[in-house]
C-alpha positions, 0 to 999 in steps of 0.5 A: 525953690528948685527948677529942672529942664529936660530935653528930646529930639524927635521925629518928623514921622512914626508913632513912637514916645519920640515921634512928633505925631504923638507929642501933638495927639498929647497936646489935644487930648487925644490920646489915652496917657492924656486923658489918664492924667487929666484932673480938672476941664481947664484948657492949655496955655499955647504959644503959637499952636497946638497943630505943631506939624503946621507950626513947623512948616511954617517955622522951617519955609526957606531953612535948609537942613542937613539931610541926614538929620534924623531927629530934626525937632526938639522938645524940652520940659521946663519944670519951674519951682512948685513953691510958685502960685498958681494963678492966670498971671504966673502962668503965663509969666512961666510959658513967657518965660520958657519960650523966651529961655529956649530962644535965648539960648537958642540963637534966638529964632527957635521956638515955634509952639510952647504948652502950659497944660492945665488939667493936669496935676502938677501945673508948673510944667511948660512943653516947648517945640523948637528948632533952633535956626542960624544964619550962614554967610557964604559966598558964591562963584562971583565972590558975593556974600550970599545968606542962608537960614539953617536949622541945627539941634547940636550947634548952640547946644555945643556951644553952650557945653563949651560955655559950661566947660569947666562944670562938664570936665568936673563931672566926668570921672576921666575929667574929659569935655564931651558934648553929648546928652548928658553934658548938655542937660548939664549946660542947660540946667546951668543956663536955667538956673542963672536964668531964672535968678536973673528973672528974680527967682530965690533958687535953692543952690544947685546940687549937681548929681554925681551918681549913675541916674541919668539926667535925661528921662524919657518924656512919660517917664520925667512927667510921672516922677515929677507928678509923684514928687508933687503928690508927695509932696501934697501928701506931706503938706496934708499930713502936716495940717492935719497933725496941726489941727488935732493938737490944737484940739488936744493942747488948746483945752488944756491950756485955756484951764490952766492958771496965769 
């Protein structure tokens, strides 16, 4: 079994594929890749809200953030293994799960919205919204200690780079520690992994990629490579049933005919 994150910042306003106002559209349907890959009337999973902006504001009342912060809400894709069933109780125990790892690894007070679509093909993929907050010790003109909430999208992902030091020099041509996308996509496939084993899960031993495909896709793009993995893989699964069926047809007569 193999499981995958993606993650994205976006922003507050716009229109765009990163814009915020377009990812809470596709949470309600209303917009027109939404309906594409609807299959099935079934309603979402939610933690917290599918009016994100509100979730937002409300996560974020009394945290400061760096003002030059242009993208200050992140959005991640949490593919769990397609070896799992799907019934009510797995899939909430994955949107459980999704939030609680984004969190974990997150500083602990990150999350404010999560999604698991189900009217959609592949139904192993939880959306989550987060905004990583901290706490800051200071001290004022007095003397006295004075503490703060901020909101950081880069301070625990660099953390978490660093924890995974080793793996991200190993994966570099020139052997160099960096912190950008690509080296924390790298740290959070690490952290998903023994995540995931921890929670009891039989993974399949991670593979790292050493070619020039990016780990990061945009959202869209990870979303249709992953539905057609999936209908291939139903493809597969058909055909191998199907060439079941028909050898049963053609070797079962012959064997009951013949003589023990």
């Amino acid at each position: 079994m193999t499981a995958m994150i993606r993650a994205n910042s976006l922003t507050l306003g716009g229109l765009g594929p990163k814009s915020f106002s377009s990812m809470e559209k596709h949470g309600k349907r209303l917009d027109g890749s939404s309906q594409r890959r609807r299959i099935r009337e079934a309603e979402p999973l939610v933690y917290g809200s599918l009016d994100l902006r509100d979730a937002y504001n409300r996560h974020m009342t009394g945290v400061r953030t760096n003002r030059s912060l242009k993208r200050p809400v992140m959005h991640a894709i949490i593919k769990f293994p397609l070896d799992l069933h799907i019934n009510s109780t797995s899939e909430q125990r994955m949107l459980d799960h999704a939030v609680r790892f984004i969190n974990q690894t997150h500083g602990g007070k990150a999350v404010f919205a999560g999604r698991l679509d189900r009217d959609e093909q592949g139904q192993h993929i939880v959306d989550v919204f987060y905004a990583p907050k901290y706490e800051k010790l200071t001290k004022n003109r007095q003397g006295k200690q004075v503490r703060t909430w901020w909101m950081s999208t880069t301070k625990h992902c660099k953390e978490l780079c660093t924890k995974h030091r080793s793996e991200i020099e190993n994966r570099n041509d020139q052997k160099k520690f960096t912190t950008g996308p690509r080296q924390i996509g790298i740290a959070l496939q690490a952290e998903l992994y023994a995540y995931l084993k921890a929670a009891g899960l039989d993974l399949t031993p991670r593979k790292p990629k050493n070619g020039p495909r990016p780990d990061r896709q945009e959202i869209e793009a990870y979303k249709a490579t992953k539905d057609a993995e999936e209908k291939a893989f139903m493809t597969r699964a058909k055909a191998e049933q199907d060439a079941a069926a028909i050898r049963e047809r053609v070797i079962l007569p012959k064997t009951k005919g013949m003589r023990t």
